[in-house]
N, CA, C and O atoms as a GROMACS GRO file, in nm:
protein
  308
    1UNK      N    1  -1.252  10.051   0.750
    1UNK     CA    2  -1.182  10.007   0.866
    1UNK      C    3  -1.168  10.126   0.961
    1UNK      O    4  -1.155  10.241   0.920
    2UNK      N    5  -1.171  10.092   1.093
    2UNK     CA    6  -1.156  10.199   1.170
    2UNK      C    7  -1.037  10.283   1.164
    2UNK      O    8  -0.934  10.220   1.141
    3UNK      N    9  -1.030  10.358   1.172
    3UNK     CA   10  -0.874  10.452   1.219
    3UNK      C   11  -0.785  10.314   1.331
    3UNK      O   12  -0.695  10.234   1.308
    4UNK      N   13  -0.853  10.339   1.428
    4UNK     CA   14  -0.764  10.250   1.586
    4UNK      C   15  -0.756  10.139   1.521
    4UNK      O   16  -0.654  10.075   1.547
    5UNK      N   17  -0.827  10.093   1.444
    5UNK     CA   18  -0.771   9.940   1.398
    5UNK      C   19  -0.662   9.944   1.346
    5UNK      O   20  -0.562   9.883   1.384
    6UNK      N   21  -0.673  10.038   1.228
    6UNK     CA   22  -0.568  10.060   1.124
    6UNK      C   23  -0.452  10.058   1.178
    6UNK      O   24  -0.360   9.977   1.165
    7UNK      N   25  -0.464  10.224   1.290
    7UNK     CA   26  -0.284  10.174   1.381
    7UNK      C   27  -0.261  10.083   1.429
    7UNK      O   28  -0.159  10.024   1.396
    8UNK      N   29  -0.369  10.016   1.556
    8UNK     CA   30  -0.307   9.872   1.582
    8UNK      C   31  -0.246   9.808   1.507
    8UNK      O   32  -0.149   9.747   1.551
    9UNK      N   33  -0.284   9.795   1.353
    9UNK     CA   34  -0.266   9.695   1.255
    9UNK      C   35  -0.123   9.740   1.199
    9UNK      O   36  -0.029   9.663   1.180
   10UNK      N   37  -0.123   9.869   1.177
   10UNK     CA   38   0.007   9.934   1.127
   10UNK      C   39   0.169   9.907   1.239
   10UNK      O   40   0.286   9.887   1.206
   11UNK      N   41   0.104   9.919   1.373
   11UNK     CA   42   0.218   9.897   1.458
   11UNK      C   43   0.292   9.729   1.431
   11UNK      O   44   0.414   9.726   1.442
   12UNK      N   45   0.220   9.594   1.397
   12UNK     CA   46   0.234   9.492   1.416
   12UNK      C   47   0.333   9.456   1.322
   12UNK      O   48   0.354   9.539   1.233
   13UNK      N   49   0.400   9.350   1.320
   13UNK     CA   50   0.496   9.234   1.279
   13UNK      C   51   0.434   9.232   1.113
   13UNK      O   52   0.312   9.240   1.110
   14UNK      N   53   0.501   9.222   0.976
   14UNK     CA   54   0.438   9.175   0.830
   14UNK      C   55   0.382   9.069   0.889
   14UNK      O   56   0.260   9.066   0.906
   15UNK      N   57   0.465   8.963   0.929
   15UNK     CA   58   0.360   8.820   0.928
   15UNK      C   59   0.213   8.832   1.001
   15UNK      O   60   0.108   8.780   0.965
   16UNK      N   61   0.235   8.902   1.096
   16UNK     CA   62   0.124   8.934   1.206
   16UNK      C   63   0.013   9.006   1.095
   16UNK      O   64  -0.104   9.001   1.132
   17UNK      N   65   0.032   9.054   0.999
   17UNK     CA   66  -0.033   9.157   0.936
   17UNK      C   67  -0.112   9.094   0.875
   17UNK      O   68  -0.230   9.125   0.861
   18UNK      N   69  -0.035   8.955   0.811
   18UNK     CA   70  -0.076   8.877   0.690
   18UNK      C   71  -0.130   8.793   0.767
   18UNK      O   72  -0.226   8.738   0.713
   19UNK      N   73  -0.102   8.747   0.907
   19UNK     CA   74  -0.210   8.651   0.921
   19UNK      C   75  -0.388   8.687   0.966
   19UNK      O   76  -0.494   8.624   0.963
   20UNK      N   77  -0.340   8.833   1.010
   20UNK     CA   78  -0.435   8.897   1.036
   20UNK      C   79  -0.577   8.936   0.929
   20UNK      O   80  -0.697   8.910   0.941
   21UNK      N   81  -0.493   9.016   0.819
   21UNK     CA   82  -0.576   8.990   0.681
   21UNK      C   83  -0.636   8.877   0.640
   21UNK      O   84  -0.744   8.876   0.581
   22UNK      N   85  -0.546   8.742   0.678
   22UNK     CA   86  -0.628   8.622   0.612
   22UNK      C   87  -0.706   8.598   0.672
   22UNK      O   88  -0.786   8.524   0.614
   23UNK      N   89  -0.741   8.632   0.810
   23UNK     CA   90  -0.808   8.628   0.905
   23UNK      C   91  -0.969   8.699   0.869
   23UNK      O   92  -1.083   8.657   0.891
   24UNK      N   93  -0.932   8.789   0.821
   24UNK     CA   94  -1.045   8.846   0.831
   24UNK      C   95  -1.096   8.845   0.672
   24UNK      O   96  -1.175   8.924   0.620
   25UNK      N   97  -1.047   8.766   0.627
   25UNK     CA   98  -1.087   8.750   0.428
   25UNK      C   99  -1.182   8.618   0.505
   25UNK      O  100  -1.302   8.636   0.520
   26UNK      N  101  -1.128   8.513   0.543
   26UNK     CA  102  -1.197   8.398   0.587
   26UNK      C  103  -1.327   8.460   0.657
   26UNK      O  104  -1.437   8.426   0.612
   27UNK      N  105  -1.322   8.546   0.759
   27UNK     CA  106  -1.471   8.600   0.782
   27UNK      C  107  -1.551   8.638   0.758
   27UNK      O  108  -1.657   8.638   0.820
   28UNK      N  109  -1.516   8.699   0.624
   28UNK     CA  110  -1.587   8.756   0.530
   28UNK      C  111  -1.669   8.695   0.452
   28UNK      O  112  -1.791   8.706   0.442
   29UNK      N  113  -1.561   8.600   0.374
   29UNK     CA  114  -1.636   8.444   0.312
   29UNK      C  115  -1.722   8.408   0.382
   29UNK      O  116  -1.834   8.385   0.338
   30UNK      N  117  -1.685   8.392   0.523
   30UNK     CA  118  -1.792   8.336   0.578
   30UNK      C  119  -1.916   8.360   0.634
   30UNK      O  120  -1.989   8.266   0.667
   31UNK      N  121  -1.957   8.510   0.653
   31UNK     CA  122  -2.047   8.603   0.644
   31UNK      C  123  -2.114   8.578   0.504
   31UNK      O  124  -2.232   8.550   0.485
   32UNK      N  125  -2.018   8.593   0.411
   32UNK     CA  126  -2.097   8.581   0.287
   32UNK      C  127  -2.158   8.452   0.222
   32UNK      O  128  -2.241   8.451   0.131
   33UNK      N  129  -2.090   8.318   0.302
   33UNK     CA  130  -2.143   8.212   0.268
   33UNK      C  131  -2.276   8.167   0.350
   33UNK      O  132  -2.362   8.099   0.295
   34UNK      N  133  -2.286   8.209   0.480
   34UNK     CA  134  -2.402   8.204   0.587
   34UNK      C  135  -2.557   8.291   0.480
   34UNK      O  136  -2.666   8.238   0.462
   35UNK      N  137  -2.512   8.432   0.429
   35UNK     CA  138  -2.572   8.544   0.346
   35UNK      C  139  -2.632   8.451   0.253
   35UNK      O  140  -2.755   8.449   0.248
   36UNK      N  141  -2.559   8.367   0.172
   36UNK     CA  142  -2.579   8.296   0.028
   36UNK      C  143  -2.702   8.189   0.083
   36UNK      O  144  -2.815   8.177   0.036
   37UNK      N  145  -2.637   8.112   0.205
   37UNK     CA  146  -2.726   7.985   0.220
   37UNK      C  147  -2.871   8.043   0.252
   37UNK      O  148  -2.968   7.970   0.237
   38UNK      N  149  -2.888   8.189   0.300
   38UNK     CA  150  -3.010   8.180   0.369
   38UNK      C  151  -3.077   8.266   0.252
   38UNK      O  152  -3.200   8.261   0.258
   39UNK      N  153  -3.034   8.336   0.159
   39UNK     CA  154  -3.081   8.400   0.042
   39UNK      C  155  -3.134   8.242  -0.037
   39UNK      O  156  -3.247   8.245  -0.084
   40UNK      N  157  -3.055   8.110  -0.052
   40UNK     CA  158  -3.109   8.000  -0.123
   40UNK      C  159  -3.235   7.917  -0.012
   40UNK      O  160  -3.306   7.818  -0.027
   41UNK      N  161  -3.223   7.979   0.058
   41UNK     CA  162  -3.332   7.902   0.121
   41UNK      C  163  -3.486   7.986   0.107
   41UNK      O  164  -3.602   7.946   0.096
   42UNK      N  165  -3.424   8.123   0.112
   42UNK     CA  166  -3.557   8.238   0.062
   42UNK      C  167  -3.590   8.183  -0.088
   42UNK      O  168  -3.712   8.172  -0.104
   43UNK      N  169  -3.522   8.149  -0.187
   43UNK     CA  170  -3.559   8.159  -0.315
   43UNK      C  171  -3.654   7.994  -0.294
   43UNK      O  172  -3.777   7.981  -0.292
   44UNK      N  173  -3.549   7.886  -0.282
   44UNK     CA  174  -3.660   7.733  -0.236
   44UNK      C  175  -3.836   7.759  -0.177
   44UNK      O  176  -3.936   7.694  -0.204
   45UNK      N  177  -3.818   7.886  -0.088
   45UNK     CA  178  -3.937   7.870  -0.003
   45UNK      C  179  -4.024   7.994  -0.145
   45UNK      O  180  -4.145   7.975  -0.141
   46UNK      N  181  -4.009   8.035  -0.186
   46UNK     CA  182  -4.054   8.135  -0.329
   46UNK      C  183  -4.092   8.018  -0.450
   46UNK      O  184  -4.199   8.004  -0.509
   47UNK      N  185  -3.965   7.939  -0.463
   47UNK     CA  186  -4.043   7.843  -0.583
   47UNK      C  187  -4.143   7.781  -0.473
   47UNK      O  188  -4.260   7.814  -0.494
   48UNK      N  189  -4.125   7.709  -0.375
   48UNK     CA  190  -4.248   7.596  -0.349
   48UNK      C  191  -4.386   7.683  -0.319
   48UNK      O  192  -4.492   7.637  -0.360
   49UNK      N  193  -4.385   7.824  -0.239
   49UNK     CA  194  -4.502   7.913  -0.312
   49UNK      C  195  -4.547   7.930  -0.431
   49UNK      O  196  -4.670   7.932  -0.433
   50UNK      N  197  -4.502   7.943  -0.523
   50UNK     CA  198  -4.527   7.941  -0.672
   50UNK      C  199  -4.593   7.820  -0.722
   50UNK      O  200  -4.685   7.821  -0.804
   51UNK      N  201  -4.532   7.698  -0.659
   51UNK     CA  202  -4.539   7.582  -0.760
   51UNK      C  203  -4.676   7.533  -0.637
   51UNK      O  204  -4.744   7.436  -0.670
   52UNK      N  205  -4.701   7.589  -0.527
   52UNK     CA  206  -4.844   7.610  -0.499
   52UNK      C  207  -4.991   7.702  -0.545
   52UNK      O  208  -5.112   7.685  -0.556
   53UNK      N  209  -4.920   7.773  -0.557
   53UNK     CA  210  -4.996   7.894  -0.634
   53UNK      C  211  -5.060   7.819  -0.799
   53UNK      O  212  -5.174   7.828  -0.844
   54UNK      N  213  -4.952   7.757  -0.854
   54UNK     CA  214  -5.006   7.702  -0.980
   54UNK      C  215  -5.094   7.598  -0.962
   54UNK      O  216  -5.187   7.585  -1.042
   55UNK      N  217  -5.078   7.515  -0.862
   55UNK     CA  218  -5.162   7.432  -0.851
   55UNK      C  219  -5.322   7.446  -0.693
   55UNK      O  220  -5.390   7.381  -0.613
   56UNK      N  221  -5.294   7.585  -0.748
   56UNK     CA  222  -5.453   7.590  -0.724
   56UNK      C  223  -5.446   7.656  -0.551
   56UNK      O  224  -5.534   7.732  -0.510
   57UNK      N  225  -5.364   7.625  -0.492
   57UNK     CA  226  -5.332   7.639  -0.364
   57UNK      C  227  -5.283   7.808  -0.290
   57UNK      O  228  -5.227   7.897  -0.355
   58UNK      N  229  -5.307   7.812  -0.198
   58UNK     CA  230  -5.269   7.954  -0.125
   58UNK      C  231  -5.354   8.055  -0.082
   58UNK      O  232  -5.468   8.030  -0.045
   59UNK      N  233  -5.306   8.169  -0.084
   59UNK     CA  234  -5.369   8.297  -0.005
   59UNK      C  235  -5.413   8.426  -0.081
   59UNK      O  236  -5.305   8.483  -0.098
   60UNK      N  237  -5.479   8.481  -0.120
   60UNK     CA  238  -5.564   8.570  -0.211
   60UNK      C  239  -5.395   8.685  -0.165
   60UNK      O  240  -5.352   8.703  -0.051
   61UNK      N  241  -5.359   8.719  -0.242
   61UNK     CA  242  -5.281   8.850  -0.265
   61UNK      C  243  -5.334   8.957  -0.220
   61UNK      O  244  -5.278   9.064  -0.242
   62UNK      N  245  -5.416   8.953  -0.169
   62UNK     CA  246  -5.463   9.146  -0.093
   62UNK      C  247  -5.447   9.061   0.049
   62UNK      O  248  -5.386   9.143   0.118
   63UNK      N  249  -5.459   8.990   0.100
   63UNK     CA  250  -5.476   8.944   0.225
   63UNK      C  251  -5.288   8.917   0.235
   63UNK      O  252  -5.234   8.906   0.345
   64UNK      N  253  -5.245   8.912   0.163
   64UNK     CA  254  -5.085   8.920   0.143
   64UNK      C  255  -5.025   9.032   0.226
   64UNK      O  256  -4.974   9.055   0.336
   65UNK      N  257  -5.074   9.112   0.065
   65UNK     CA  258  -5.042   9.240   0.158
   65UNK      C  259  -5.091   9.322   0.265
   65UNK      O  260  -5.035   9.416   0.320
   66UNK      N  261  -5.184   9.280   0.281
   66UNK     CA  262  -5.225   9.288   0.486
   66UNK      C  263  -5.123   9.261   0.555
   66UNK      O  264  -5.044   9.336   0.613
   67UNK      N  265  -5.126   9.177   0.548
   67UNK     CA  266  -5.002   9.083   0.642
   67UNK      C  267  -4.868   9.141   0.611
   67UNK      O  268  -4.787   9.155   0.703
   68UNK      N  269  -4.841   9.172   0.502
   68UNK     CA  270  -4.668   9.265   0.499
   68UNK      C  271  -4.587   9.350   0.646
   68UNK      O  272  -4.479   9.333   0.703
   69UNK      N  273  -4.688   9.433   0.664
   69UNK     CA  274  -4.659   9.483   0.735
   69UNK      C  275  -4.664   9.424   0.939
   69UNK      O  276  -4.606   9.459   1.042
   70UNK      N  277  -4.744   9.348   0.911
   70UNK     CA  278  -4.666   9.265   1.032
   70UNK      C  279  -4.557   9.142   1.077
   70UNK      O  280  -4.510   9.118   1.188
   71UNK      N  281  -4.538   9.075   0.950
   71UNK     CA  282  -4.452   9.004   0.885
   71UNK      C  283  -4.327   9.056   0.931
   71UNK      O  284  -4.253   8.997   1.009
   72UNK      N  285  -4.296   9.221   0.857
   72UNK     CA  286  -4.223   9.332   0.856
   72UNK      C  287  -4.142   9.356   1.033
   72UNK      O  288  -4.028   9.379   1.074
   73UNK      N  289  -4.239   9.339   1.078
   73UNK     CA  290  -4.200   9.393   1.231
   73UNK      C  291  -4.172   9.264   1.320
   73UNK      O  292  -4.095   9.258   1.416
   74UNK      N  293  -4.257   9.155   1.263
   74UNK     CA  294  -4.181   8.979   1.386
   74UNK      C  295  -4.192   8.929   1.276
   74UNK      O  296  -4.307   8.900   1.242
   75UNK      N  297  -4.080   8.899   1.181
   75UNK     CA  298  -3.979   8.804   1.066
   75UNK      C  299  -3.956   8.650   1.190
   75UNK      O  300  -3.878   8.632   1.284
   76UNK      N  301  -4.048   8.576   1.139
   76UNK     CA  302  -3.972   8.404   1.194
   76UNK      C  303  -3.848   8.402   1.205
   76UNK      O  304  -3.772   8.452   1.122
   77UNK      N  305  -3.808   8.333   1.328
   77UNK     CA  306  -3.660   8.292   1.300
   77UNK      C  307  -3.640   8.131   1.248
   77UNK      O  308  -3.527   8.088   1.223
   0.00000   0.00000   0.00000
């Protein structure tokens, strides 16, 4: 936490304090729940590669890693 936050935070009201903290626990969660959904959507798009890969389907692995590195620099949104 910053220093200037901290005093702001230190000057304020207990309740003000506590609603403030809950405040920012909820943002957190929710940073971390946005984090979770898009980490489960990386792993979905990993199995349905795989479960292409087994069935015969896809892209030779050296031509993979060709592509890493531009992948690397413009990531889809």
């Amino acid at each position: 936490m910053k220093a200037e936050f901290r005093h702001k935070l230190a000057q304020l009201p207990f309740e003000e304090k506590i609603r403030m903290v809950g405040e920012l626990i909820r943002l957190r969660q929710q940073i971390k729940t946005e984090n979770g959904s898009e980490e489960a959507g990386l792993l979905a798009r990993l199995d349905k590669a795989a479960a292409e890969l087994d069935a015969g389907k896809g892209v030779p692995v050296a031509r993979v890693r060709d592509n890493i590195p531009e992948w690397a620099k413009n990531p889809k949104k």
